[in-house]
Legacy VTK file of the C-alpha trace (Angstrom):
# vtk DataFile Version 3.0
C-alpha trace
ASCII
DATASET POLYDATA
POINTS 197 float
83.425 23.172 -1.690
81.189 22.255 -4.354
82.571 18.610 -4.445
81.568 18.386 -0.834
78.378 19.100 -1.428
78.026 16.621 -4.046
79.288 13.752 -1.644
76.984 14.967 1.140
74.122 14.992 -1.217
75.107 11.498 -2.675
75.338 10.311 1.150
72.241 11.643 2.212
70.149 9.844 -0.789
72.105 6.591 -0.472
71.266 6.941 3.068
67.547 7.702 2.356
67.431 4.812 0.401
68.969 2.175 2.580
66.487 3.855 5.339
63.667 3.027 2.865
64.569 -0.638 2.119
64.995 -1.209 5.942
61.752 0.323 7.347
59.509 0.272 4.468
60.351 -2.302 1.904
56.804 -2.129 0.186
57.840 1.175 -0.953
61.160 0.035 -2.328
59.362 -2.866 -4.323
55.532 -2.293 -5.560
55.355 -6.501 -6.087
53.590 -8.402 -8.218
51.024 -6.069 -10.257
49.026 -9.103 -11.873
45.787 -9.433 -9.851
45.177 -12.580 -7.660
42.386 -14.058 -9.002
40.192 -13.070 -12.009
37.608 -10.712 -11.283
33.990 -11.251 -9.682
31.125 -10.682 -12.012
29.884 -7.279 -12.128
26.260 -8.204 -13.857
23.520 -8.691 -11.027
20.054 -10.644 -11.579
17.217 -8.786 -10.759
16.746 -10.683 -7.585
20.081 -8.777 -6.705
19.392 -5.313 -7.148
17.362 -3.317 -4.634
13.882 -2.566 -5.716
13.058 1.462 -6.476
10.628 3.432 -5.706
10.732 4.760 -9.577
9.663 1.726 -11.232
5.881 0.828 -11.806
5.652 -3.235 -12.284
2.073 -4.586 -13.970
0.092 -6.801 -11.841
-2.406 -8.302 -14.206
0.300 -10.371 -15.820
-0.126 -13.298 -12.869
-2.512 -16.471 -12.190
-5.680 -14.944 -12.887
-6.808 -17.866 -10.002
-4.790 -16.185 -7.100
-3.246 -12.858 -8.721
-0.074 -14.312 -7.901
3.410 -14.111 -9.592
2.675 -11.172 -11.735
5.337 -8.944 -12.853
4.778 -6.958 -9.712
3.404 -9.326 -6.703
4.487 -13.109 -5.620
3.351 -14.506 -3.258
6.088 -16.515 -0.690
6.185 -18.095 2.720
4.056 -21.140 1.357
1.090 -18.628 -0.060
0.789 -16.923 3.156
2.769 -13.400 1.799
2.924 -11.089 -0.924
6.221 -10.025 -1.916
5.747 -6.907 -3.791
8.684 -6.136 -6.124
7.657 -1.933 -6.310
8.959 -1.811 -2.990
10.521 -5.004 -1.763
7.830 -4.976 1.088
6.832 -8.263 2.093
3.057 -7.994 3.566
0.580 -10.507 5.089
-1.552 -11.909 2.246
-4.218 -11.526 4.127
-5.058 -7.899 4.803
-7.485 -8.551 7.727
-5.332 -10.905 10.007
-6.720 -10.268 13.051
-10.175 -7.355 12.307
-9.976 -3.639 13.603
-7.616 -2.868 16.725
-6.472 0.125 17.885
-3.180 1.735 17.096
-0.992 0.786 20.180
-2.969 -3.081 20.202
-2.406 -3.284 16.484
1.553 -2.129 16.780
2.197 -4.975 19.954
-0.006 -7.388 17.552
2.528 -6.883 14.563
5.168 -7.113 16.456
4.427 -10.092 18.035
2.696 -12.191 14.910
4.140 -15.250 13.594
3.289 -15.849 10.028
4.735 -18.944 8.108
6.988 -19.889 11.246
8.472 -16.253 10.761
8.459 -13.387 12.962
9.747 -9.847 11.954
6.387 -8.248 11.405
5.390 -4.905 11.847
2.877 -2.127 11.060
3.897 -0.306 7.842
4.633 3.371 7.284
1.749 5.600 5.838
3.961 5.991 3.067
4.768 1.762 2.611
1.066 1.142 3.051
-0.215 4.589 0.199
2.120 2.354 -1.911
-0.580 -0.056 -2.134
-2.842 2.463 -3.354
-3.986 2.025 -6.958
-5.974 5.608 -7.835
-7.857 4.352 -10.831
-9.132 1.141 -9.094
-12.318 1.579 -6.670
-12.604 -0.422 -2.914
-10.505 -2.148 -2.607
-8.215 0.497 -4.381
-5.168 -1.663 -4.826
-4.151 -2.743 -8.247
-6.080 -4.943 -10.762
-5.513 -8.209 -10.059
-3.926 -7.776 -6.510
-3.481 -11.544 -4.835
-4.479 -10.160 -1.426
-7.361 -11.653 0.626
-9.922 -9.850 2.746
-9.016 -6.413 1.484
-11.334 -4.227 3.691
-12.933 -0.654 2.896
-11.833 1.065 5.920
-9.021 2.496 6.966
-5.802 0.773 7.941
-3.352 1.926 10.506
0.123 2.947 9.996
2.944 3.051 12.300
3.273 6.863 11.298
2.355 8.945 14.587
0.746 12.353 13.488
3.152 15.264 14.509
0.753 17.856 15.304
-0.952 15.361 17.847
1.096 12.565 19.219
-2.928 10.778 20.191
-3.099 10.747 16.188
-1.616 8.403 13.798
-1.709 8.248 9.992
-4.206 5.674 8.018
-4.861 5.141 4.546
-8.653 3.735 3.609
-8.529 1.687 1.153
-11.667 1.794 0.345
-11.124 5.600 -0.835
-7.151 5.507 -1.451
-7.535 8.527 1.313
-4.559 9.182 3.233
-5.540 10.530 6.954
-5.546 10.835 10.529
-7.125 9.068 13.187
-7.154 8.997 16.668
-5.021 6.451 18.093
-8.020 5.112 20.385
-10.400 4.275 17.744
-10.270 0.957 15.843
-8.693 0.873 12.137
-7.382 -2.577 10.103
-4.077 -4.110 10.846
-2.107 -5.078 7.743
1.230 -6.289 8.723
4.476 -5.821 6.324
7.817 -7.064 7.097
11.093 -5.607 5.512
12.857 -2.486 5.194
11.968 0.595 7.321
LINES 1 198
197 0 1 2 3 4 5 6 7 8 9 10 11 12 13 14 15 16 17 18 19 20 21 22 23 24 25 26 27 28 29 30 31 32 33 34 35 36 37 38 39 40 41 42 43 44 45 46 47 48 49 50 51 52 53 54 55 56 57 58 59 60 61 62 63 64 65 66 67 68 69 70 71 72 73 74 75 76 77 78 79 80 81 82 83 84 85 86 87 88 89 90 91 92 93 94 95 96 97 98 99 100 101 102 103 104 105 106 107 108 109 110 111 112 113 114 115 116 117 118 119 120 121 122 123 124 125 126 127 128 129 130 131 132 133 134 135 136 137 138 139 140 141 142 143 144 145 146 147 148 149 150 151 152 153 154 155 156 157 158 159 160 161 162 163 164 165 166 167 168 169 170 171 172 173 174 175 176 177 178 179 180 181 182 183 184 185 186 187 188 189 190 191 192 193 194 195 196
């Protein structure tokens, strides 16, 4: 009895196997185990990586002439954009494209702008436009050295509708650095940014 079992056993594992090799030969064989080609590099410049919201980048360090190419801001699209590496934003260099609007105007308008041949434009976030906002510089508050043109002291719409009142929408004055609401109806400064949202 015993010895039958053994021979059933054996015939059940050589028939396993034969099963195996048949149907699945990858698991039979695992193949070659060297790699195909070497490796891709694993270092990234810093035009690669993402930009943070943690990191604060100096913007004094640039052409004093057009407070371009600092360490934080550089300007792109022939001079007619600021790329600002904080954020990885991309915003009109000229803050006051087209004067005040109001919100819904100023939304169609971004949307609709071509600047350097490019379209893609938009009204920023409250939260992308208060990271222009330099505290410890006064109207314009934006930091030292900023290569923007026609910065003005009002406030500047965002794209952010207010949630207790849907007629509201979020502005930051740069002038103050104050972050409010506004009435959707009144006129506020249209600084388009193009990127991420």
């Amino acid at each position: 009895m015993r010895k039958r079992k053994k021979s059933i056993l054996a015939l059940a594992i050589i028939t396993a196997f034969i099963a195996t090799a048949l149907f699945l030969p990858g698991l039979v064989s695992a193949g070659d185990l060297e790699p195909s080609a070497a490796p891709g590099p694993t270092m990234k410049t810093l035009d690669e990586i993402p930009p943070t919201w943690s990191q604060k980048l100096d913007s004094t360090d640039g052409d004093p002439t057009t407070g371009c190419n600092s360490s934080r801001f550089e300007c792109v699209m022939g001079g007619e954009a600021v790329l600002d590496k904080e954020t990885g934003l991309v915003w009109a260099k000229n803050a006051n494209i087209v004067g005040t609007k109001t919100w819904l105007v100023a939304m169609i308008y971004c949307r609709t702008l071509i600047i350097a041949g490019r379209k893609g434009w938009r009204l920023p976030t409250v939260e992308e436009l208060a990271s222009l906002v330099d505290t410890t510089q006064n109207s314009p508050v934006l930091p030292s050295e900023h290569p923007f043109d026609n910065v003005q002291s009002g406030g500047h719409w965002s794209s952010t509708t207010f949630a207790g009142d849907t007629g509201e929408a979020w502005n930051v004055n740069m002038g103050s650095g104050r972050v409010g609401v506004g009435l959707k109806d009144f006129g506020g400064g249209v600084w388009p940014v193009r990127g991420d949202n």
